[in-house]
C-alpha positions in Angstrom: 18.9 -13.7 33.3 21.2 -12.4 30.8 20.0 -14.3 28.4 16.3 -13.7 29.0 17.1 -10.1 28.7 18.8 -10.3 25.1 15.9 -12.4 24.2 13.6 -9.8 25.3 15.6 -6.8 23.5 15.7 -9.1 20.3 12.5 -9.4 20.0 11.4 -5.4 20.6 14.0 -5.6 18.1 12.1 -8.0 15.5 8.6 -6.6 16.2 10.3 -2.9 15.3 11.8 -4.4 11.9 9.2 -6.7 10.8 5.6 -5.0 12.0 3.3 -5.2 8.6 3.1 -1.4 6.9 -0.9 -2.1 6.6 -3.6 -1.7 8.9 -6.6 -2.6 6.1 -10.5 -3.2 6.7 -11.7 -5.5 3.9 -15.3 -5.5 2.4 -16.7 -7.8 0.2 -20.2 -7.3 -0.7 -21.8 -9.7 -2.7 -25.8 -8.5 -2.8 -25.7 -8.1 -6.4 -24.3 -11.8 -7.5 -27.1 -14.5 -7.4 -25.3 -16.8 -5.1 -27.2 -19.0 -2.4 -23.8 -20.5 -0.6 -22.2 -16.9 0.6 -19.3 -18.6 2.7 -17.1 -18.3 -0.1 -17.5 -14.9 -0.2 -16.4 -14.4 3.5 -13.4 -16.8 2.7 -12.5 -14.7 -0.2 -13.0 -11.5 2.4 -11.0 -13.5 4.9 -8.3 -14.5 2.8 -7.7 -10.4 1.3 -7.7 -9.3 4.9 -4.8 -11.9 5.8 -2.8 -10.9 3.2 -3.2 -7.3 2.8 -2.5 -6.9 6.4 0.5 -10.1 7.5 2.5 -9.5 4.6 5.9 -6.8 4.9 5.8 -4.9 2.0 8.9 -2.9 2.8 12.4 -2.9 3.9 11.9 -0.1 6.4 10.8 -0.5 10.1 7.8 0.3 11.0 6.2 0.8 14.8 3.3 -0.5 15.4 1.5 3.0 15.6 3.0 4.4 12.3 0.5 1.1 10.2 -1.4 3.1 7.8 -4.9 2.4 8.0 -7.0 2.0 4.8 -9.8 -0.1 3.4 -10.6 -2.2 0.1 -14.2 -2.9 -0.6 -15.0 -4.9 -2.9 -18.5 -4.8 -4.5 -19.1 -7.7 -7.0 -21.4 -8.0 -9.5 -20.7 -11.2 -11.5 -19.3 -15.0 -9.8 -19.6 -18.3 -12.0 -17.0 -20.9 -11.3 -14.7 -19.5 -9.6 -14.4 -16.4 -11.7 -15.4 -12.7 -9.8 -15.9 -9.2 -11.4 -17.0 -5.7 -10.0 -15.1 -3.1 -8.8 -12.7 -2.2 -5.9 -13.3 1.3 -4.0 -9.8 1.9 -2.1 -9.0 4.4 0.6 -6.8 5.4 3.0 -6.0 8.0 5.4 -2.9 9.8 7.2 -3.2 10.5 11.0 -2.1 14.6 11.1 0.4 15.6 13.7 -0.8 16.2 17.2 -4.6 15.8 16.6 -6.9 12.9 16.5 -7.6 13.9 12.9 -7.4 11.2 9.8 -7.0 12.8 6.4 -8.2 11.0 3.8 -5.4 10.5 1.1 -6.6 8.1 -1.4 -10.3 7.3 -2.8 -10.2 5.5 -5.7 -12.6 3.3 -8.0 -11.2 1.0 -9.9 -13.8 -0.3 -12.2 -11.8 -3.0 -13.5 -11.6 -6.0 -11.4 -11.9 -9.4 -12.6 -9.9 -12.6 -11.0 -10.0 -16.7 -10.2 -9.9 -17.8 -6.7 -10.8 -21.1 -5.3 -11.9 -21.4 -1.7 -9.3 -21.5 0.9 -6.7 -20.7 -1.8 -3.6 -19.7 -0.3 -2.5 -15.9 -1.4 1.2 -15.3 -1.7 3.4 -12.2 -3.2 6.1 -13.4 -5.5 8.0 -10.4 -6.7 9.4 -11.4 -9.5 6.6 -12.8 -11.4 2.9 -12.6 -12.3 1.4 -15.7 -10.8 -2.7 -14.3 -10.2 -4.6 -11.6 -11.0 -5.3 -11.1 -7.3 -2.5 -11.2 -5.7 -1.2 -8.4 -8.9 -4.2 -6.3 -8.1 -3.5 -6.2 -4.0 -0.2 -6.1 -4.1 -0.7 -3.0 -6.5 -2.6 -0.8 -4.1 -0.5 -2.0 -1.0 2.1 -0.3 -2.5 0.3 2.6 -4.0 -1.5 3.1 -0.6 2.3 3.0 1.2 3.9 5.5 -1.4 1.1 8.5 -1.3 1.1 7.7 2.5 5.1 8.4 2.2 4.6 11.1 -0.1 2.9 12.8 2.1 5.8 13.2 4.6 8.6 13.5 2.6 8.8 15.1 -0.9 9.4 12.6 -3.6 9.1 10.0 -0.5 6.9 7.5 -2.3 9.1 7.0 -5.5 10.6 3.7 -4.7 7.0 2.3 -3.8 5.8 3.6 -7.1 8.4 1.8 -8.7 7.6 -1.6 -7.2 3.5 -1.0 -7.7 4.9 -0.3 -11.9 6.7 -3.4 -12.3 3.6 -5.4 -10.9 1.6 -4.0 -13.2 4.0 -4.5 -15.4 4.4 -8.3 -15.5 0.3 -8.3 -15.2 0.4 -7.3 -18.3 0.8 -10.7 -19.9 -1.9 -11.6 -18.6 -4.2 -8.9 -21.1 -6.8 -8.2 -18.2 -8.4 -5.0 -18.2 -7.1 -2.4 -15.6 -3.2 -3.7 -16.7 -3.1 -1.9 -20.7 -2.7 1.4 -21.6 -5.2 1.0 -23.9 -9.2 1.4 -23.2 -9.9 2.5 -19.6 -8.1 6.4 -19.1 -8.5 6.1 -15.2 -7.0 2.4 -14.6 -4.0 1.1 -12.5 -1.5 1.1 -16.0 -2.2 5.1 -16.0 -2.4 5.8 -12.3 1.0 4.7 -11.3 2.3 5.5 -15.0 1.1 9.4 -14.2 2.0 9.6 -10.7 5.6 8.4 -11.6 6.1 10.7 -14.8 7.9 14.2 -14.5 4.2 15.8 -16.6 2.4 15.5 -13.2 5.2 16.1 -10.4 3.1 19.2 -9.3 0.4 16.0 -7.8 3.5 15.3 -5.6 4.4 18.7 -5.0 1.1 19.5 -3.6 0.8 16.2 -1.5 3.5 16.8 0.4 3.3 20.7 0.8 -0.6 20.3 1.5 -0.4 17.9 4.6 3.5 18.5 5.5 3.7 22.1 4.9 -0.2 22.2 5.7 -2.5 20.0 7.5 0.7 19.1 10.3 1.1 22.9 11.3 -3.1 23.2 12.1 -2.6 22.6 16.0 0.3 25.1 16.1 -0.7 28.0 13.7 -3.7 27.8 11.8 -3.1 30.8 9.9 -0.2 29.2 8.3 -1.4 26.5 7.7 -4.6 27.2 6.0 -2.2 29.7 3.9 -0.2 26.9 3.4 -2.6 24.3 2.1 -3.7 27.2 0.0 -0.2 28.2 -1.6 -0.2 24.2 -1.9 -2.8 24.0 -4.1 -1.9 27.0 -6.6 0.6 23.6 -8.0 -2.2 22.2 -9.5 -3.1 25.1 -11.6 0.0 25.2 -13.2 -0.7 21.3 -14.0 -4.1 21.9 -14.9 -2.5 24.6 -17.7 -0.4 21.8 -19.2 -3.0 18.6 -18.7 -6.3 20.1 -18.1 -9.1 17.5 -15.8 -6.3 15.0 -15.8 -6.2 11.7 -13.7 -4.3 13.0 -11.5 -6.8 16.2 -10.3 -9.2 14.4 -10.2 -8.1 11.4 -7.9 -6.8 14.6 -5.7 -10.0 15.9 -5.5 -11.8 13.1 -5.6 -10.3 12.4 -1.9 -9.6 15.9 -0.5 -12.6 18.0 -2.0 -15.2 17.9 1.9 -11.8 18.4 3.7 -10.7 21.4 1.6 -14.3 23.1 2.3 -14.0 21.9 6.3 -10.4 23.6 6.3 -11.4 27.1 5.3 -15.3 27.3 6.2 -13.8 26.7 10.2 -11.5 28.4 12.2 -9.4 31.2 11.4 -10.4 33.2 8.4 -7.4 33.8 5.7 -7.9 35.3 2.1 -9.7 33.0 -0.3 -10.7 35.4 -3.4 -8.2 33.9 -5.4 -7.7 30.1 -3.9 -11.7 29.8 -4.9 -11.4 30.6 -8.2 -8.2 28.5 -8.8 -10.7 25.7 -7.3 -13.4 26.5 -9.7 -10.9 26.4 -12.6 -9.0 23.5 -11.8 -11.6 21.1 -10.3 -15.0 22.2 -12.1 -16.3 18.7 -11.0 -17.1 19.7 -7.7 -17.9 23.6 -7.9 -21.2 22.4 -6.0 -18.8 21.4 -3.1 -16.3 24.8 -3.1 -19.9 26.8 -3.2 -19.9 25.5 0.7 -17.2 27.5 1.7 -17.9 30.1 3.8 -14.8 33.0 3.7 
């Protein structure tokens, strides 16, 4: 008995220590390549699934509840022997303290994707060295996705994520695919993790944390704070925008906050909005059809 017992705590233990960081919904859509035999297009979906979601990205223990759900979808546009192009739309989302509400934290295009892959191909992450473009580009997001999920929570909580997803795209860079240089594309995987770990754009970080922390996680208990809060929050960005006006980094905030920002302060209790309107049509111009919705 004793030892069915210890068997039993070890392995709560184990599933505590070793559960996988990702919960991720893969999409591959494959309506604009000319290709009669699709099923390698559901192994390929198959085989991103399986890897974004069995392997353990981090040192850390994870529950089983605390998985961060997200989604890759992958929309091709060009397959000839073995070789795919198109581009990958990732997302994911942060469950906000005592609510049923997901708040979307990353939604990003990345325009360019390009890899080999042969059916049934096995997908492994080696750390230490580039062996596919692939595996480079997945393993990237997983730990982007995991270190604005952390940042979120804690301040600077991301950074050592960050620093594995640079020195992936770092040894990717032998390989001289596009997404990888510095060169070319502004808004590509060299630049986004380059920006988000460079002391020029901390305010991005600031304002994560201090909009869902600070913010978001108080809404159930005092919506007044809160919404003044996510408001102080965003006055960061303003002071970014003054040194490095529409940069990436805005816009990829934006880009996945924008409907929630006019939800938060159209509903609810009212707080004053003169000024956190105007910082929005300053900083994010992009979408001053979207902060025209809010009602104050």
């Amino acid at each position: 008995m004793n030892r069915f017992f210890s068997f039993c705590v070890l392995f709560i233990f184990s599933v505590s220590v070793f559960t996988q960081e990702l919960r991720c919904e893969v999409v591959v859509n494959s309506d604009l390549v000319n290709q009669t035999n699709q099923q390698v297009f559901s192994t390929l979906q198959k085989s991103i699934q399986e890897f974004m979601n069995s392997q353990v990205w981090t040192s850390q223990k994870w529950n089983s509840e605390e998985r961060i759900n997200c989604s890759l979808i992958l929309n091709l546009t060009r397959y000839s022997d073995n070789n795919f192009e198109g581009t990958l739309q990732v997302q994911s989302q942060r469950p906000i303290y005592a609510s049923n509400y997901n708040s979307p934290i990353l939604n990003f295009q990345d325009i360019d994707i390009s890899f080999s892959y042969q059916e049934f191909q096995p997908l492994f992450y080696n750390s230490n060295k580039y062996d596919s473009n692939l595996i480079s580009i997945l393993s990237f997001y997983a730990y982007m996705i995991i270190g604005l999920d952390s940042d979120t929570f804690k301040l600077q909580g991301g950074q050592l994520f960050y620093s594995y997803a640079q020195k992936i795209s770092n040894l990717a860079q032998q390989s001289k695919n596009d997404g990888w240089i510095s060169t070319g594309n502004r808004k590509n995987r060299y630049w986004l993790v380059d920006s988000i770990l460079s002391n020029a754009f901390k305010e991005f970080r600031t304002t994560n944390y201090q909009y869902h922390r600070k913010g978001l996680d108080l809404m159930t208990s005092d919506q007044f704070t809160a919404k003044t809060n996510i408001a102080n929050s965003l006055s960061n960005l303003s002071e970014l925008n003054k040194r490095r006006p529409n940069s990436f980094l805005i816009q990829l905030f934006f880009d996945a906050k924008s409907q929630e920002i006019v939800n938060i302060f159209s509903d609810g209790i009212k707080i004053e909005l003169d000024a956190t309107k105007q910082l929005l049509r300053r900083v994010a111009p992009f979408f001053n059809n979207k902060w025209k919705e809010i009602k104050s």
